[in-house]
Each structure stands twice: as structure tokens, then as C-alpha cells.
N, C-alpha and C positions, 0 to 999 in steps of 0.2 A: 468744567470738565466733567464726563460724566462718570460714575459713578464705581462702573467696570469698561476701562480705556483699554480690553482686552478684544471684545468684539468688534467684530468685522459688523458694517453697514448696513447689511438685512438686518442679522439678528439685532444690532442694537435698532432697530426702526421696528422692529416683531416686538421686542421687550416693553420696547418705552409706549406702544401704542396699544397694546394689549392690559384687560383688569381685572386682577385674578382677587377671589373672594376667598375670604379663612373663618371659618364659622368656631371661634375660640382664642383668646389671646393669652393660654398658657404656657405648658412648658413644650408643644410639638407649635402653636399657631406664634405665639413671640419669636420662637426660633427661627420659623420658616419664614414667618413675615424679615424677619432681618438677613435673612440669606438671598428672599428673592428683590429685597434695594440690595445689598449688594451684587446680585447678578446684574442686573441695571433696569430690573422693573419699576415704574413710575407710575404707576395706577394698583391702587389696593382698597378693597373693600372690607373692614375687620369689623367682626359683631363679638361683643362680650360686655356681661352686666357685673360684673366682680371687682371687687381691690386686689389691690394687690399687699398678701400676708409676709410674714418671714418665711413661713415654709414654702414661698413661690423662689426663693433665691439660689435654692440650689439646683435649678432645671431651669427657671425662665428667664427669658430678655430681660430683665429688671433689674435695678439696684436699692441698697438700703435705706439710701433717702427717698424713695420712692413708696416705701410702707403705707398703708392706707388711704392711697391715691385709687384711681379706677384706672382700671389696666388699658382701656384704650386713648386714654389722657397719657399716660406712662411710656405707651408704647411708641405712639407717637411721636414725643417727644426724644424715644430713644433712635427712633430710624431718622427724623428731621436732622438728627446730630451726623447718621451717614451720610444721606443726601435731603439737601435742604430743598430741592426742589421738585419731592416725590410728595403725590396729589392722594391722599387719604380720605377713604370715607369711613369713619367709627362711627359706627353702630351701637349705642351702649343700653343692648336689649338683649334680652332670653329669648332665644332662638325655639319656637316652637311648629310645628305643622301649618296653621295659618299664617307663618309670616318670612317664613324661610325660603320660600320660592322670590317674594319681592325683594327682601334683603339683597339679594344674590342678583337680582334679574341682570343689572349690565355685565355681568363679569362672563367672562369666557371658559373658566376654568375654575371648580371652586374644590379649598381644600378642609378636609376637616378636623378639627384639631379639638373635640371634646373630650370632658373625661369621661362619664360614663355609656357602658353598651347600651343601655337603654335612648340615651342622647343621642351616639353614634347613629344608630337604627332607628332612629326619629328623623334623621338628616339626611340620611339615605333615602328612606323612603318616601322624602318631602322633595327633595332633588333628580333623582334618577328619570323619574320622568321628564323631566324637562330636556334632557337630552345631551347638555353640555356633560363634561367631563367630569368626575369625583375623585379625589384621592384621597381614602380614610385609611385609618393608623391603628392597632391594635394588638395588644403582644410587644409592649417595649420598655418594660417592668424591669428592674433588677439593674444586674451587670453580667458581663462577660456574653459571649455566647454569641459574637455581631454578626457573624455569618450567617445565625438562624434568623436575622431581622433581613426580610427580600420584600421583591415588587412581585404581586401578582396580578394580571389581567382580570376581574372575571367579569365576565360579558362585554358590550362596546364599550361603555363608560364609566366602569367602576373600577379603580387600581386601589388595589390592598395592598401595604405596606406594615411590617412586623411578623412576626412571628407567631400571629394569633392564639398564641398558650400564656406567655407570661405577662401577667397582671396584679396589680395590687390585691385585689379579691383574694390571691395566691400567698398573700400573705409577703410579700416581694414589696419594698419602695418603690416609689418611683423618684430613680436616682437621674442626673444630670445625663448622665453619659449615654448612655442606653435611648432616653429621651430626644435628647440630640442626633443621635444619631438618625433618628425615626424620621427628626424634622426635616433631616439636611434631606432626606430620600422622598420624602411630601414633595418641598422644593425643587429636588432635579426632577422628578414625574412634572410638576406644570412647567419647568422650563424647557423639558425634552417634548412636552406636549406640544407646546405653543411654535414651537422650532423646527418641532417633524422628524426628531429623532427617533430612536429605539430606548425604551423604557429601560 
């Protein structure tokens, strides 16, 4: 059965045959990666060189037995338990300028889920040219305030999501909630993408 028995026959045939790329397997790329198996996506491309710590448990896809594992062994493992029959490719490499355009190459849509701006705009700038779609994340620090976390266009292929002010730098956590919610709006951006909705 698959996955989300909600969709109608296109979109699950747009979902499951489409493969979207998440350049970070933290607290916005865990998230989103797990929201989009359960949208009914079945192609996923995840790059991340990290363990996963305690401090990853109150924002990411992960659990306490899980400590000290590498995150795309982890994460894996955690979306195989939604749908066992979604086709992963883990990446467990540092995403830099030279290798981030190949990483990505089959994916149709890639999202970005780093934590710092300097990363962010290393990811950007390695992707945008190629022309497929971006959705990066910034400003989703703290709590409260979720109406200031939006989607914006800017130019054909770049959607920003958050509220571009709040950040750790600001002296702010990066708490679960706020985090989350960043991810689930990553997720609906490549599933309204890929489906030809309104952002």
C-alpha cells in the first residue's frame, strides 16, 4: 500500500517518479526528508558527513539509540520504517562548491537544509545555475512568531523560506518547533513544485 493512500493517480505517479535532493540531514533536511515519504515521495537524494549528538534530539528525525550513528545510516533507517520501499541515495560527504552540482545532478528539485549562512550561500551559489529549483531556509530560530516564518519567490528558481531575522547568531536556540515548522514549508515548496501548485 502506498505510503499516502490519499492521492489521486497523477500526483501519486508525479510523486513516486520524481527525486528530490536535501543537501543536510538535520533538524529542517530529517524533517522534510520524512514528510516528503510520507507525502508519497520514493526517490530521495540526502548528503550529510555528521553523527548524530543529543543535542540533535530536540529538532531532528532521530532517536536516543541512535547517538553516535551517522545521520544518513540513521535516517534511513528511520524513513525505511515509513515506507520500506522508498529508494535512497546517502551521500555521506561535505557538500562543497566542487561537488555539489554532481551530488544533486538527477534530482529535479533540491532542498537545503544546512546550518550555517556561509554553507547556505555556498549551496546557492553552486546550484542556482543549473537551473532546477532551490528551496533554502533561514530565520527559524527560537519560538513563537510562525506567521513571520513565509515562502518567498526570488527569482525563477530560488524559494526562501523563514523569516530571515531569527537565528542562533541572535543568541535564540534552535528549538524543535519553529525548526519544524521551516521543514514541513521546504516539503510543501517541492511537493507544490513538482505538482504545479501555488507555493
Amino acid at each position: 500500500m502506498p505510503a499516502n493512500t490519499y492521492l489521486i493517480e497523477r500526483e501519486r505517479r508525479v510523486l513516486e517518479s520524481a527525486r528530490v535532493g536535501i543537501a543536510g540531514a538535520g533538524g529542517l533536511g530529517s524533517n522534510a526528508a520524512m514528510l516528503l515519504v510520507r507525502a508519497g515521495m520514493k526517490n530521495l537524494t540526502i548528503a550529510d558527513f555528521d553523527r548524530v549528538n543529543e543535542s540533535n534530539i530536540n529538532r531532528q528525525f532521530f532517536f536516543r539509540r541512535q547517538i553516535g550513528r551517522k545521520k544518513i545510516d540513521a535516517l534511513a533507517e528511520n524513513l525505511r520504517m515509513i515506507e520500506p520501499d522508498v529508494n535512497l541515495e546517502m551521500l555521506d560527504m561535505r557538500l562543497t562548491p566542487a561537488n555539489a552540482v554532481k551530488a544533486f545532478s538527477r534530482c529535479s528539485i533540491v532542498i537545503e537544509a544546512l546550518d550555517s549562512a556561509d554553507a547556505k550561500k555556498m549551496l546557492i551559489d553552486a546550484l542556482l545555475p543549473s537551473g532546477r529549483p532551490l528551496v533554502s531556509a533561514a530565520g527559524l530560530a527560537g519560538w513563537g512568531r510562525s506567521n513571520d516564518i513565509r515562502v518567498r519567490r526570488v527569482g525563477r528558481n530560488l524559494i526562501l523560506v523563514g523569516d530571515q531575522t531569527r537565528d542562533v547568531r541572535g543568541g535564540l536556540a534552535p528549538v524543535g518547533v519553529r525548526v519544524c515548522i521551516a521543514a514541513a514549508m521546504e516539503a510543501n515548496c517541492a511537493v507544490s513544485l513538482l505538482l504545479g501548485e501555488e507555493l
